[in-house]
N, C-alpha and C positions, 0 to 999 in steps of 0.2 A: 504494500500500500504506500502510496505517495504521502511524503511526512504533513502535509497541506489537509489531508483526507482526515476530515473528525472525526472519523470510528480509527484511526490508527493507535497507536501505544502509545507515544510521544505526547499526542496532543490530548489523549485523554488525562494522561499525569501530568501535564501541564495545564489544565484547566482548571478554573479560578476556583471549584467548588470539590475541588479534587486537592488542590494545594490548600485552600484554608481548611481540611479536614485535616489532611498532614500536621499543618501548622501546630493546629490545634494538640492532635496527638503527641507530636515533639516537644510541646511547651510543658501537659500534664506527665507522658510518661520518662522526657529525657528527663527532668531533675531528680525524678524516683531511682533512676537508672547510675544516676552519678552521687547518688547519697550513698546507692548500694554499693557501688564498687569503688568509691573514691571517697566515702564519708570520713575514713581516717586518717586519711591524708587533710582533708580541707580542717578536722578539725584541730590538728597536729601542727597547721599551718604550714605543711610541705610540698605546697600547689608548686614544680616548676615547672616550664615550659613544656617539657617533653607530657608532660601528666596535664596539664590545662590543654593540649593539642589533643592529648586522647578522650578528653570530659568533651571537646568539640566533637571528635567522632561519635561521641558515644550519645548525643543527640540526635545527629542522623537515623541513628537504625530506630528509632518508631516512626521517624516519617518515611523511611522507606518500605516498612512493615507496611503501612498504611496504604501510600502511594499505592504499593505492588496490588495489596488485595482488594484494595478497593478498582482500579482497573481493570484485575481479574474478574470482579463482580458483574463489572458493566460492562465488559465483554462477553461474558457469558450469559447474563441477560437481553444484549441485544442480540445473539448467534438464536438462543432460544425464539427470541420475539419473531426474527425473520422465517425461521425456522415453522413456524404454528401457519 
C-alpha cells in the first residue's frame, strides 16, 4: 500500500487519535515503569546520563505497546468490515 493510503500502517499510527491514545498510555504507564525499574536509583539520587537515556527509553515501550495494538485492532476491524 502506498504510505499516502489511510488504511496503510504508517498513517494509521500516525493519526491524531491513534497518537493521543499512545500519549496518553506513555504519560500513565511510563512513570509506573520507571518507579519500577529505576525507583532506587532516582531515590539514591544516582540518575546519570546513561540511566536518565534509558528512563527515556523506557517510556517508549507503552506507546508502542499501544501504537502496535491499537492498529492491529483497526486493521483487523476494517479487513472484517470489508470482508461481511
Amino acid at each position: 500500500m502506498p504510505p499516502h493510503d489511510e488504511s496503510s500502517w504508517l498513517a494509521l499510527a500516525t493519526s491524531p487519535p491513534v497518537v493521543r491514545r499512545a500519549v496518553l498510555y506513555m504519560v500513565v504507564v511510563g512513570p509506573i515503569l520507571i518507579s519500577i525499574n529505576h525507583g532506587d536509583a532516582l531515590v539514591n539520587g544516582a540518575v546519570d546520563t546513561a540511566r536518565a537515556s534509558k528512563m527515556a527509553l523506557t517510556l517508549l515501550v507503552p506507546y508502542c505497546v499501544s501504537t502496535l495494538s491499537t492498529v492491529a485492532t483497526m486493521r483487523s476491524l476494517r479487513t472484517r468490515a470489508t470482508a461481511k
